[in-house]
MIKEVEX-886125 format. One line per 10 residues: number of its first residue (from 0); their letters; for each residue z, y, x of N, C-alpha, C. Coordinates in steps of 0.2 Angstrom, whole numbers. Last residue first. Example, Ala and Ser with C-alpha at 12.3 -4.5 7.8 and 13.67 -1.06 7.14 Angstrom:
BEGIN
1) sa) 35/-11/64/36/-5/68/39/0/64  39/-28/66/39/-22/62/39/-16/66
This chain:
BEGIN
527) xxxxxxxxxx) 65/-63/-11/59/-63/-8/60/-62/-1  75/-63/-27/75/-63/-20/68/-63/-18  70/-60/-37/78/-61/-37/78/-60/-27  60/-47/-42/61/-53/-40/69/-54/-38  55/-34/-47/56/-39/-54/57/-46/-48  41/-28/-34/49/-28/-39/51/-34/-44  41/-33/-17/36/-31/-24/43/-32/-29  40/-22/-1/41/-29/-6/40/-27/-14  32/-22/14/31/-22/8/34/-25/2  35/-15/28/37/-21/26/37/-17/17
517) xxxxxxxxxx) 32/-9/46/30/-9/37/31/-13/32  37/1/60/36/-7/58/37/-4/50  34/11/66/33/6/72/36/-1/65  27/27/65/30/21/59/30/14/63  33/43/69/30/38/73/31/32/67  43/54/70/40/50/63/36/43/64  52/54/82/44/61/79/42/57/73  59/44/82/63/51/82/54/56/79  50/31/74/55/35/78/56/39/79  54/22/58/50/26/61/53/28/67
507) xxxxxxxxxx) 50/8/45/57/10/52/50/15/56  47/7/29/46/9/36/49/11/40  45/0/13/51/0/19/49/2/25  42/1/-3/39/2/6/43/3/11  43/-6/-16/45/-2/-12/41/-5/-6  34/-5/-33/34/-9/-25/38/-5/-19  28/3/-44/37/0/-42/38/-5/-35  17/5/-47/17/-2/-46/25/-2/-45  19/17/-49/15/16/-53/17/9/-54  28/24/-40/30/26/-47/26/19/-51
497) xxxxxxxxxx) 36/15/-26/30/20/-30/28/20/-37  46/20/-16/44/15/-20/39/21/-25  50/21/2/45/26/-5/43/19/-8  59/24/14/59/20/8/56/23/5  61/25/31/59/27/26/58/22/20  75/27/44/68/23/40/67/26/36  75/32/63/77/32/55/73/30/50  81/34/81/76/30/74/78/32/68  80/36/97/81/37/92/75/36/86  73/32/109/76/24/104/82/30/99
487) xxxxxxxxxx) 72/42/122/70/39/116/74/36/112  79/49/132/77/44/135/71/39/129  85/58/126/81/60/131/73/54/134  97/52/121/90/53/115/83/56/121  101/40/133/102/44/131/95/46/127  109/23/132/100/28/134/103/33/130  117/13/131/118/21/130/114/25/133  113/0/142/115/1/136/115/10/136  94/-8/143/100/-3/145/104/-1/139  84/-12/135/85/-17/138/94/-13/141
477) xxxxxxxxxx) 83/-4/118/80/-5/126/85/-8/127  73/-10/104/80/-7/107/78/-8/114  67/-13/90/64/-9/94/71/-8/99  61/-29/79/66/-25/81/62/-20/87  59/-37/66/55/-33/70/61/-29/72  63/-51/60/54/-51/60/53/-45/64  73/-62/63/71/-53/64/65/-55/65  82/-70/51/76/-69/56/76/-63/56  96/-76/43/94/-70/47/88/-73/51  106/-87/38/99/-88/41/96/-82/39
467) xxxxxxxxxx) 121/-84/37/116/-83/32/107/-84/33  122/-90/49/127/-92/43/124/-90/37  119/-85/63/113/-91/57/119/-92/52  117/-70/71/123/-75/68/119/-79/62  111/-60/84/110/-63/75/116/-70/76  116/-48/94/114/-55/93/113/-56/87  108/-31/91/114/-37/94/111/-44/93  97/-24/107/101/-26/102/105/-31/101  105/-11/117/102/-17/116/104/-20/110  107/6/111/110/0/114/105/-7/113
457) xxxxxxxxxx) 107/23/113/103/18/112/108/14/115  119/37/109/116/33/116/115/28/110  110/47/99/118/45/102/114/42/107  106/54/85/107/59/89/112/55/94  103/42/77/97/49/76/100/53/79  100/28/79/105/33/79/101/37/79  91/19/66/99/23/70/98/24/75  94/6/55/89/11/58/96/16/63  86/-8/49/93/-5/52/91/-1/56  88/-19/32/86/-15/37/90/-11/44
447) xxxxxxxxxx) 87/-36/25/92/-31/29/88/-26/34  82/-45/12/81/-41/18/86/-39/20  83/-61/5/84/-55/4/83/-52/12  83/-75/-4/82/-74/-1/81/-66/0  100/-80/-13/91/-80/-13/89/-74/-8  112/-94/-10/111/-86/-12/101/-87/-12  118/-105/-5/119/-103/-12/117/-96/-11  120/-109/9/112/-107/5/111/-107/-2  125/-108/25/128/-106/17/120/-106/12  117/-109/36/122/-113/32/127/-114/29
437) xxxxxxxxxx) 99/-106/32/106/-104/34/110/-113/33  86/-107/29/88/-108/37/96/-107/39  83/-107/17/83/-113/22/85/-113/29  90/-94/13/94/-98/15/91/-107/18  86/-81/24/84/-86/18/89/-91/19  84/-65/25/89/-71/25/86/-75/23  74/-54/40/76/-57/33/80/-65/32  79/-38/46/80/-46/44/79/-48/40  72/-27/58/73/-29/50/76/-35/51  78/-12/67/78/-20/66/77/-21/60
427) xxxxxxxxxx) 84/0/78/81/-3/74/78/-9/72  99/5/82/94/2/86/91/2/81  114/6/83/110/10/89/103/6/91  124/1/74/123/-2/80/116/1/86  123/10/62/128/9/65/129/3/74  116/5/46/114/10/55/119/8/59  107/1/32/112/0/37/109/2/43  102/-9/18/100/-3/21/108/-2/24  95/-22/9/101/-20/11/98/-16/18  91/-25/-9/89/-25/-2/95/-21/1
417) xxxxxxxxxx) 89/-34/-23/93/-31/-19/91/-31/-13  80/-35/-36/79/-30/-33/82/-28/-28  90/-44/-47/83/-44/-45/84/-36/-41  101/-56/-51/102/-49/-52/95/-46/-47  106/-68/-56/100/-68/-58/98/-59/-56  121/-72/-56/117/-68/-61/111/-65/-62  117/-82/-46/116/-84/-53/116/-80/-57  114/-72/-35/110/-75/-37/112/-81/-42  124/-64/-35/120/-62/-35/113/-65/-37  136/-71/-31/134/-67/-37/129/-66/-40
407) xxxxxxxxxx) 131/-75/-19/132/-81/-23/132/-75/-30  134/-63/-11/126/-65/-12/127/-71/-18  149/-62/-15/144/-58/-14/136/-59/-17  152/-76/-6/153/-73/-11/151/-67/-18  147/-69/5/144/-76/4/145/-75/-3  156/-60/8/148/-58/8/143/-62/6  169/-64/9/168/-60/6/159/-59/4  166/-73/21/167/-77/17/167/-72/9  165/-65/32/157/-67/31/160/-72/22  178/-62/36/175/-57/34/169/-61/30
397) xxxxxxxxxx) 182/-80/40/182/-74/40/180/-68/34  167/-91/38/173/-90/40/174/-81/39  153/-99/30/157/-95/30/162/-94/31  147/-112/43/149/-110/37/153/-104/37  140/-107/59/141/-113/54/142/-108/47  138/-100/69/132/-101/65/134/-106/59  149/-88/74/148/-94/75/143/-96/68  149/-74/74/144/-77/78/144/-83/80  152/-66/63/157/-68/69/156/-72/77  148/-52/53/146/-59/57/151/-60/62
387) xxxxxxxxxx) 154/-41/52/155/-46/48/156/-53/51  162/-29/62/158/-30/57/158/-34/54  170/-34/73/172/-25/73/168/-26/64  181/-45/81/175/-44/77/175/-38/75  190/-51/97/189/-49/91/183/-46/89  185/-56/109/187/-60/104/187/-59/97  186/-44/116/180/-45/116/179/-53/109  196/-32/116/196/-39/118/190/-40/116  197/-18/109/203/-24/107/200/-29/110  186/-12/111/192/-9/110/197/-12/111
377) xxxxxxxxxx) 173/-19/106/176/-19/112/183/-15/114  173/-30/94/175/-24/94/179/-25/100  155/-35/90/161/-36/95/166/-30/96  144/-38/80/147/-33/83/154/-33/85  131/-47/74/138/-49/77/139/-42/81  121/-46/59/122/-43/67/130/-45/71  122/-49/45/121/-54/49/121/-53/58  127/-35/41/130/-41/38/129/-47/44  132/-18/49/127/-25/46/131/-31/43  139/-6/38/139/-11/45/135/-16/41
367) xxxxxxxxxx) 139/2/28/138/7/34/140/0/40  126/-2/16/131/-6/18/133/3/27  120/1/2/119/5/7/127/3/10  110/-8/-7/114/-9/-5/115/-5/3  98/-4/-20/99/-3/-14/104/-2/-12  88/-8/-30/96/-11/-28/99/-10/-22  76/-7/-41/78/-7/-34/84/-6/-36  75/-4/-54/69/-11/-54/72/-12/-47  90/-2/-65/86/-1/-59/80/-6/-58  102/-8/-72/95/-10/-75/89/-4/-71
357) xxxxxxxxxx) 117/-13/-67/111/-11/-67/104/-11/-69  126/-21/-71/127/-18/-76/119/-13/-72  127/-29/-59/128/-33/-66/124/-28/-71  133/-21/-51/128/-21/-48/124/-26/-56  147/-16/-56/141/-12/-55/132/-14/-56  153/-30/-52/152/-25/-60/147/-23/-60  152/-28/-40/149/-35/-43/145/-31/-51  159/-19/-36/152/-20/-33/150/-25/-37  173/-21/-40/167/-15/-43/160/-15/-39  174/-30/-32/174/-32/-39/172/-27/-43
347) xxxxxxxxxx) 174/-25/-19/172/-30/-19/169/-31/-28  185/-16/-24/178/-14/-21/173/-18/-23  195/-25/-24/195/-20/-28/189/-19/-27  199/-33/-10/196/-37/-17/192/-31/-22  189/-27/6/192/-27/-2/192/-31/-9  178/-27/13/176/-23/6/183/-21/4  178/-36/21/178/-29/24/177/-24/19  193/-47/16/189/-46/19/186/-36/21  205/-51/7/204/-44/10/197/-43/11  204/-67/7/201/-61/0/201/-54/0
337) xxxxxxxxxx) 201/-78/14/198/-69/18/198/-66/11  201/-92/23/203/-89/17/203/-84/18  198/-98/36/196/-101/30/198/-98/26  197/-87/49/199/-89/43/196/-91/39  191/-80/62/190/-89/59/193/-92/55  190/-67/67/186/-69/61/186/-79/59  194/-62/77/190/-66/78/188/-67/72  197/-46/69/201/-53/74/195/-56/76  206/-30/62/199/-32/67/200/-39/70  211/-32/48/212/-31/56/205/-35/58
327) xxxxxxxxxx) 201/-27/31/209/-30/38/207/-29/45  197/-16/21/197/-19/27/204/-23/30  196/-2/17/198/-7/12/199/-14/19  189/8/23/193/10/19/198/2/21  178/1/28/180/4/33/186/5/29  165/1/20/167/-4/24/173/-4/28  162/8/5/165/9/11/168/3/15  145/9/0/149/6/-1/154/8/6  134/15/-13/136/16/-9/143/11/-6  119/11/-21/127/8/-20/130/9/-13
317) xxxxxxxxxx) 108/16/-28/110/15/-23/118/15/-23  94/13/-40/103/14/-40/103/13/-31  77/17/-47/82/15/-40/89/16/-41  68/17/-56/66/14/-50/73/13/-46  76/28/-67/74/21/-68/70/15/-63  87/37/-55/81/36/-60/78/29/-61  99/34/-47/90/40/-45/85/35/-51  113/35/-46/110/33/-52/100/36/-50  126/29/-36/119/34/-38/114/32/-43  141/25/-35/135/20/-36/132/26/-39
307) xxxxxxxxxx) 155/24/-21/149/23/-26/145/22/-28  165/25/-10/160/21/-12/158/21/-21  176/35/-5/169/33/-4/163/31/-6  188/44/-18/185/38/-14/177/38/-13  201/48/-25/195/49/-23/193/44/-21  218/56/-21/214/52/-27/206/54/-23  221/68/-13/225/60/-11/220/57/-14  214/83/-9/216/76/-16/216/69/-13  206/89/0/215/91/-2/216/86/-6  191/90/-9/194/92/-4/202/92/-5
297) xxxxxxxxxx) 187/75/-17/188/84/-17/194/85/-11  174/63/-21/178/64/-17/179/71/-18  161/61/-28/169/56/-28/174/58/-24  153/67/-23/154/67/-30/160/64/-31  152/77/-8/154/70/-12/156/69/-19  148/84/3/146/85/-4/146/78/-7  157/87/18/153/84/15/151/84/8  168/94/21/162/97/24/156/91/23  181/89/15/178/96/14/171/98/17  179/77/17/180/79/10/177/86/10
287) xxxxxxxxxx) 183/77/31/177/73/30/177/74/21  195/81/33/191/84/34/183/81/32  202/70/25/203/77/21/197/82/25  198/59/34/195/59/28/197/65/24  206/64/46/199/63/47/196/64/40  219/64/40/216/69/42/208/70/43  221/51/39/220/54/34/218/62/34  217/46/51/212/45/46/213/47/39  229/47/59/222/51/60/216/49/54  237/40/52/238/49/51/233/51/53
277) xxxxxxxxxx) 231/28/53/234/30/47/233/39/47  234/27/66/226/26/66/227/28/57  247/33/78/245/30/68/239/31/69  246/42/88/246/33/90/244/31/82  245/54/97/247/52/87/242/45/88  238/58/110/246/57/109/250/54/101  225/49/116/228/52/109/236/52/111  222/45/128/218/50/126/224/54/120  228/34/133/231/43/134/230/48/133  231/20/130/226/26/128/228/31/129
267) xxxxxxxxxx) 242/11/131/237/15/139/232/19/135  246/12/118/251/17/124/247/18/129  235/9/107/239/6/112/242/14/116  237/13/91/235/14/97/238/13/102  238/2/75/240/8/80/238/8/86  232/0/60/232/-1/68/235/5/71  231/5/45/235/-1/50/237/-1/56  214/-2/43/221/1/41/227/-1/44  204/2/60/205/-2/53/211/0/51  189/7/72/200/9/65/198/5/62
257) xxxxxxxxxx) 179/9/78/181/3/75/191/2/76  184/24/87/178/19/86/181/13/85  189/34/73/191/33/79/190/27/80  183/45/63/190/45/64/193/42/72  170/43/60/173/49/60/181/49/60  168/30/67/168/37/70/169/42/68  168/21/56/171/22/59/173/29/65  159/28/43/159/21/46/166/23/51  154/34/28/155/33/32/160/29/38  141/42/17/147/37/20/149/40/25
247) xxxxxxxxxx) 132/54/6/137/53/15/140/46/12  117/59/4/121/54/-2/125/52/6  107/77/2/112/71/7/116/67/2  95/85/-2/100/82/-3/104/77/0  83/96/8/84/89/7/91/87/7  84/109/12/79/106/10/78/100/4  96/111/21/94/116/17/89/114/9  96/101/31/104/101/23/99/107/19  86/107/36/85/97/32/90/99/27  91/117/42/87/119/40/86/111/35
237) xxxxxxxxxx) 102/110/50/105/114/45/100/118/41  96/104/58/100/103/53/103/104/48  90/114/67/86/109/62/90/105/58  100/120/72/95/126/67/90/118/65  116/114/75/107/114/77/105/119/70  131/116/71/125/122/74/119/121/76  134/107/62/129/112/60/130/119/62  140/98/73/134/98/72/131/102/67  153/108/76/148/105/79/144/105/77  161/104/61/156/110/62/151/110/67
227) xxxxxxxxxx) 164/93/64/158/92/56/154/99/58  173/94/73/168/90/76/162/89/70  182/103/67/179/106/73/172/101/73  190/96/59/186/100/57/181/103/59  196/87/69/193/84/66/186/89/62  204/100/73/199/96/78/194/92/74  213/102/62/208/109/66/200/104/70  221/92/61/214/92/54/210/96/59  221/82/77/222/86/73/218/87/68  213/75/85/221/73/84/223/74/77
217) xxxxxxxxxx) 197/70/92/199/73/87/206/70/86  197/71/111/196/67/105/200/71/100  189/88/117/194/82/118/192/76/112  182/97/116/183/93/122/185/88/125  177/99/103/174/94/105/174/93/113  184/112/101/187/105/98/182/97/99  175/120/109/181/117/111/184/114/108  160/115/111/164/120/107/173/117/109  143/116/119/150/113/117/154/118/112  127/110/121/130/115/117/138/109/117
207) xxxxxxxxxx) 124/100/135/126/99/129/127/106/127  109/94/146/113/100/142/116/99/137  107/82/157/108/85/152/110/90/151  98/81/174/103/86/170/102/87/163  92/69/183/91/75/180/96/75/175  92/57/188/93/64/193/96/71/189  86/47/180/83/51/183/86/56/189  99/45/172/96/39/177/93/41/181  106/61/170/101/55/168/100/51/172  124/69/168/119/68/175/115/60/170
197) xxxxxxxxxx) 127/82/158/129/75/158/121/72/163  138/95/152/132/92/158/134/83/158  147/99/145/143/104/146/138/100/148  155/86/135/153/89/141/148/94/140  162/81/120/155/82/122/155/87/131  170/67/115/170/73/117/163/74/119  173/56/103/169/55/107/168/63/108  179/54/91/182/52/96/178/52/103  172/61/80/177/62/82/180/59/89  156/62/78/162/57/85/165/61/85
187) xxxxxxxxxx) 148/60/62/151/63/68/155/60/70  144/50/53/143/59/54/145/62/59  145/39/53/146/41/59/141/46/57  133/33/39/140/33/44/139/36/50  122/34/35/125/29/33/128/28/37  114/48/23/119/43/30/124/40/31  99/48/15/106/45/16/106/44/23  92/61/8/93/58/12/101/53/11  78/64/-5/88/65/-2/87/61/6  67/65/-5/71/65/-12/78/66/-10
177) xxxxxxxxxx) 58/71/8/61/66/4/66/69/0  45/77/18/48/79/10/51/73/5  44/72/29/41/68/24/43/70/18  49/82/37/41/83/36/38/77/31  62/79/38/61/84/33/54/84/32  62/70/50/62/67/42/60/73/37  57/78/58/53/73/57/55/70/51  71/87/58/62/91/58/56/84/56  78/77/63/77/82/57/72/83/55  75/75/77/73/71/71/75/74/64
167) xxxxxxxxxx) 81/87/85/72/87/82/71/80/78  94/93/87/91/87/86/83/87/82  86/103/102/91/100/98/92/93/94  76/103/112/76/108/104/82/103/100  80/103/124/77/96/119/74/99/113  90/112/127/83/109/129/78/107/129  99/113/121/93/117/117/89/115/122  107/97/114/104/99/120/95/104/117  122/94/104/115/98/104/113/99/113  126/79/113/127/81/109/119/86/106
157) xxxxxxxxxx) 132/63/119/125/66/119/125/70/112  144/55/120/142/61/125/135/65/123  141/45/111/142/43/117/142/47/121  136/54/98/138/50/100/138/49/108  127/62/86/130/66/94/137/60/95  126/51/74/126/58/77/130/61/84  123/39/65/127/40/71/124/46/73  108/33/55/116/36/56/120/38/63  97/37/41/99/32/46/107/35/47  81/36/31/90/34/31/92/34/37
147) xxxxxxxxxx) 76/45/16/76/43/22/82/41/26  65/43/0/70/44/5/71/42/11  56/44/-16/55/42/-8/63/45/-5  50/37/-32/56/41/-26/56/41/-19  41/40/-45/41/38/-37/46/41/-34  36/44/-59/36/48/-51/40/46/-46  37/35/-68/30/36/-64/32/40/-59  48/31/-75/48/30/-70/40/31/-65  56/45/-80/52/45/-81/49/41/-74  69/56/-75/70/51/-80/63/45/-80
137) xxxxxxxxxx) 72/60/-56/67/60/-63/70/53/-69  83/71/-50/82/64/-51/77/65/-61  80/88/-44/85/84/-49/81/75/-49  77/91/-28/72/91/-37/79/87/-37  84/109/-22/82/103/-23/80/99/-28  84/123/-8/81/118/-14/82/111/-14  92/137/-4/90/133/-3/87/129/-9  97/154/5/92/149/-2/94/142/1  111/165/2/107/159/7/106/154/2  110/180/3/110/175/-2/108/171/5
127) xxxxxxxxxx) 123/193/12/118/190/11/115/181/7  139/194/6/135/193/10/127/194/8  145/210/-5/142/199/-5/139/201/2  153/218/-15/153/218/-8/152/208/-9  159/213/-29/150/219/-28/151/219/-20  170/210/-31/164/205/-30/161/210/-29  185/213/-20/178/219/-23/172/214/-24  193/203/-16/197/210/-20/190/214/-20  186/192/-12/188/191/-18/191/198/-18  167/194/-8/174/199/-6/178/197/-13
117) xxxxxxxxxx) 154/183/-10/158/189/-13/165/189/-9  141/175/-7/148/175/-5/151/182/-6  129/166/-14/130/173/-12/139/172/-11  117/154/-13/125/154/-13/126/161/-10  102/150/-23/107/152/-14/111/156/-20  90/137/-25/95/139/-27/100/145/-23  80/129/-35/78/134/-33/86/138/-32  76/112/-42/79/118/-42/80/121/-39  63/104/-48/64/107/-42/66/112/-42  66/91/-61/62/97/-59/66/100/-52
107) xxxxxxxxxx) 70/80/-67/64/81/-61/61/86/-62  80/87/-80/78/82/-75/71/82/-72  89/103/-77/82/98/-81/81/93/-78  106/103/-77/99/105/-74/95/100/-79  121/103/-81/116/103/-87/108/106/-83  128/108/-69/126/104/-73/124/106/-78  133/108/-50/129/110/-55/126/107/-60  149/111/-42/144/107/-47/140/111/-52  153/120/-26/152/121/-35/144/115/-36  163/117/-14/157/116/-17/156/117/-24
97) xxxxxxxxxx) 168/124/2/169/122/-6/163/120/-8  178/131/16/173/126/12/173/126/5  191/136/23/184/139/19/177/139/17  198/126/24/194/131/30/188/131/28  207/124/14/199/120/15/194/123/21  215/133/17/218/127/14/210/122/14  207/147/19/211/142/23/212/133/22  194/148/7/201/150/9/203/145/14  186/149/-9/186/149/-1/193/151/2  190/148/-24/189/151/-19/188/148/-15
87) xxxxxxxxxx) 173/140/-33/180/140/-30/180/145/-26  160/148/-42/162/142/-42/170/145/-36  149/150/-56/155/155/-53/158/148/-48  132/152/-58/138/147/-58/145/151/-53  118/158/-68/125/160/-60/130/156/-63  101/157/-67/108/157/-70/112/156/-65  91/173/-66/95/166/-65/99/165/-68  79/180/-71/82/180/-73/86/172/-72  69/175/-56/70/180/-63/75/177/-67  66/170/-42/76/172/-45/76/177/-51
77) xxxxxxxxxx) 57/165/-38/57/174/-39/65/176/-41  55/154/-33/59/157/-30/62/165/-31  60/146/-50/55/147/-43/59/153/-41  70/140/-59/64/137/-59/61/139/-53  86/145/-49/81/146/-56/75/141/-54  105/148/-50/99/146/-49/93/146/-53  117/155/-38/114/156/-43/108/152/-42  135/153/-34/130/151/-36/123/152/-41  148/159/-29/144/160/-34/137/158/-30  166/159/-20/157/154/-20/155/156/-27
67) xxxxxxxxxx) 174/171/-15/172/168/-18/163/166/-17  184/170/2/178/172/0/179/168/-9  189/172/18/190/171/13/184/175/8  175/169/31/181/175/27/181/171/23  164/164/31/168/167/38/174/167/37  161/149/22/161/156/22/166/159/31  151/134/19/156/136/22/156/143/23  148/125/5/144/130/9/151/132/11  133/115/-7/141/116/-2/140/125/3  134/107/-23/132/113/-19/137/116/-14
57) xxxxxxxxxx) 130/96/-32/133/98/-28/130/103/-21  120/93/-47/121/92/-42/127/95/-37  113/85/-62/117/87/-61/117/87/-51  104/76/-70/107/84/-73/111/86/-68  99/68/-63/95/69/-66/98/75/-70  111/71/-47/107/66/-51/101/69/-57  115/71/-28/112/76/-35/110/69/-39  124/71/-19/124/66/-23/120/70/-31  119/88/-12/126/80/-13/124/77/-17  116/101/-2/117/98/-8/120/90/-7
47) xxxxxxxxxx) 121/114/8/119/108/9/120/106/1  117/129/20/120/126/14/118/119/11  126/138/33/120/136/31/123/132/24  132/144/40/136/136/44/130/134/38  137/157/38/132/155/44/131/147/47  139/165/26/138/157/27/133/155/33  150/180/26/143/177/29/145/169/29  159/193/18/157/187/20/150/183/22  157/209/28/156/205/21/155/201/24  158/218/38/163/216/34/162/211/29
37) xxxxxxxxxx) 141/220/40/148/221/44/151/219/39  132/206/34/135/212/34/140/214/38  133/190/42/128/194/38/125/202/36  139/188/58/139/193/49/134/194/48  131/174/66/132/180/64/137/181/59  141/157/72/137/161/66/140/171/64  138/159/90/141/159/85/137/162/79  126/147/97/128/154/95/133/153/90  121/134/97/125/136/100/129/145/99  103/142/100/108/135/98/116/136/101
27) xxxxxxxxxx) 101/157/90/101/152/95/103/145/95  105/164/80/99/165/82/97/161/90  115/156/65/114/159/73/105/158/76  110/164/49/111/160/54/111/159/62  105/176/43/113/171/41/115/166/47  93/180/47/100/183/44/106/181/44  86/168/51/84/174/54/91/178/54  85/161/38/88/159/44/91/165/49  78/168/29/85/169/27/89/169/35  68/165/33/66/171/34/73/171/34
17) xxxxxxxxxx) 64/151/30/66/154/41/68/159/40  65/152/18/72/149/20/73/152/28  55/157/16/59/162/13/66/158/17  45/145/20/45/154/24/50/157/22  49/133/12/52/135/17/51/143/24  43/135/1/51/136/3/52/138/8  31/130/0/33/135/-4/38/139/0  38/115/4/32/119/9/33/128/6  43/107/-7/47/111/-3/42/118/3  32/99/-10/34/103/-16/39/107/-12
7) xxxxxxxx) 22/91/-5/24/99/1/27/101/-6  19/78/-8/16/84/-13/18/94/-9  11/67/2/14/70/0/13/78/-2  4/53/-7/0/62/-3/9/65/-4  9/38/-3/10/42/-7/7/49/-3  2/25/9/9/30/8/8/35/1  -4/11/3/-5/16/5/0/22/5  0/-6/4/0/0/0/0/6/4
């Protein structure tokens, strides 16, 4: 199948958005965000949408100053006669984030929107407006959804380098004009500091943009807040959040590489003096509240949660799922009995629900760790497991005995359309399961994508584990580990099901869009 013409329904936009850029945002990499006005509030930290659906959306926006957030929007860019949405203050206790919901929008239509920031003792003193656009979720299955996925950001020392032009995979997803994007974990390394200079295989000298909460590992809310802001200071980032809606997870890094609940920090870490992996992940997740647009989740609120389920119109649900939350200890994984496992019984059982209760033609299972990939959590010994597979090829033990469970659901209720979409190991790969090849073979036949990292060090791939009989039909990874983005092997994929025939198209592409593997599947099947 032929890719879909992209329609450039954003193209329009984006001269008034460089133009706003110019205004609002730093006029370098690395620069602090300007004022927009002497004394009046400024969104120099740019504007992002969330979990949009067919009436409704999330609109983010960080301010200099205490400030009120109003929202204004319309059909086209003239801004005749908008509608204005009043939305939170701004203030400290959120460092001065927030978001206002937008509801009762038209379904698939392309909403037209900027965030004007008022003086709470004078509204008539505003910053300047900062636009942005997004199409609401179509009711109507002929129009086709397209998106794009991957994960891991400014990872293993490799942060903005303006020598590079910063993160320029941005700029190659945004050129496919997608429907949203998903990331699917490790928005950020909290635990992973960023250097001014970091010496390549070659001789030659990386550049980091640094900030000083990213000298050290995140302890603190301050720091942890510091490592969300880092990354929107690339101008292509915050040009995509402009453009293109984001649905967030997320995996371990943004708290601290392969946490689970529970754990405490050994004493020869000296990195951290706050040893609870508890206290730092409450902090991690309240900062991770505020600088992300999550439907299920509000800044400050104990109550919430990660994982969800997206509703994108009669072709597609996406089932967001946290791996990371709900979880036991990291071990070796050779439990005959595992009703914790990496979901959770509760998760676990609203993911069965859920998925039951779908009547999508797609079922896109947005896992933030592989299923059949063996990831070793090198933190703790080498003995222990960080994600499912264990890498013993037999029957279900461990972690793998929830997922067995899981795909067993799924094929006697006969539940059609599930493909599974994952980043988190620094490479690209498809798989597919079948169960002639495994040994567990109570389930039907299915995929696993894996796209990633789109700003970090590159790693060989992993091993495969035969308990669900995994083939890779195509992987890209180099032979060294933590290649810097300098070096390549950043990745991200693409998914465009098409309105007419509902066949999705799965594409792993590289940092410039490049399409290096295509995999066609067709709707209405339990498995394939």
């Amino acid at each position: 199948m032929s890719p879909r013409p992209l329609p450039g329904r954003r193209s329009v936009l984006r001269g008034s958005l460089a133009a706003s850029a110019a205004l609002t945002l730093p006029t370098a990499l690395g620069a602090a965000p300007a004022f927009a006005r002497s004394g009046r509030p400024a969104a120099g930290w740019g504007v992002q949408t969330g979990d949009v659906t067919s009436h409704s959306g999330l609109v983010w926006v960080r301010s200099d100053r205490p400030a009120r957030m109003i929202v204004e929007t319309s059909a086209t860019e003239s801004f005749r006669n908008p509608r204005r949405w009043h939305g939170p203050l701004l203030g400290r206790d959120t460092d001065f984030t927030g978001t206002t919901r937008l509801r009762g929008l038209p379904p698939g239509e392309q909403i037209h929107y900027r965030v004007l920031l008022a003086d709470p003792d004078d509204p008539r003193r505003t910053g300047e407006p900062v636009p942005g656009t997004f199409r609401t979720v179509p009711v109507r299955r002929r129009e086709g959804v397209r998106f794009v996925w991957s994960g891991d950001l400014a990872g293993q020392g490799w942060g903005i380098n303006p020598d590079l032009g910063g993160y320029r995979i941005y700029h190659a997803m945004g050129a496919l004009d997608p429907d949203f994007f998903l990331c699917s974990g490790d928005s950020v390394y909290a635990d992973g500091p960023i250097a001014s200079t970091a010496t390549l295989p070659d001789g030659s000298t990386w550049r980091n943009i640094t900030t000083e909460e990213k000298s050290k590992v995140a302890e603190t809310l301050a720091e942890f807040r510091g490592n969300f802001r880092y990354n929107l200071l690339d101008e292509n980032l915050r040009r995509f959040n402009a453009q293109v809606p984001s649905v967030v997870q997320w995996d371990d890094h943004e708290v601290r590489n392969n946490w689970y609940p529970g754990q405490v920090i050994a004493d020869t870490d000296s990195r951290y003096t706050e040893k609870s992996v508890d206290v730092l992940a409450a902090r991690a997740r309240r900062a991770f509240a505020e600088y992300a647009p999550i439907s299920t989740l509000r800044p400050g609120a104990r109550e919430g949660r990660v994982h969800r389920v997206l509703h994108q119109g009669p072709l597609l649900d996406v089932f967001v799922l946290d791996m990371r939350t709900y979880r036991n200890a990291n071990s070796p994984g050779g439990q005959t009995v595992d009703p914790q496992g990496i979901l959770g019984r509760e998760q676990l059982e609203w993911l069965k629900r859920e998925l039951s209760r779908s009547r999508a033609v797609w079922k896109v299972i947005a896992a933030d760790m592989p299923i059949g990939l063996v990831v070793p959590d090198t933190t703790e010994g080498s003995a222990n497991i960080e994600a499912v597979a264990q890498g013993d090829p037999g029957a279900p033990l461990g972690r793998e005995l929830q997922i067995a469970e899981l795909l067993r659901f799924v094929k006697h209720r006969r539940i059609t359309g599930t493909v599974w979409l994952t980043a988190d190991v620094h490479h690209t790969s498809a798989q597919h399961y079948q169960p002639s090849r495994a040994a567990f073979t109570d389930f039907e036949p299915f995929w696993e994508f894996v796209s990633g990292p789109l700003n970090a060090g590159a790693f060989p791939a992993s091993s495969l584990d035969g308990t669900f009989g995994p083939e890779r039909v195509f992987v890209k990874a180099p032979t060294a580990s933590n290649v810097s983005p300098a070096g390549g092997y950043q990745f991200f994929g693409e998914v465009d099901i098409d309105g007419d025939s509902a066949e999705m198209t799965v594409r792993l592409r590289e940092q410039d869009g490049t399409v290096l593997f295509t995999k066609v599947l067709q709707p209405g099947r339990v498995g394939q």
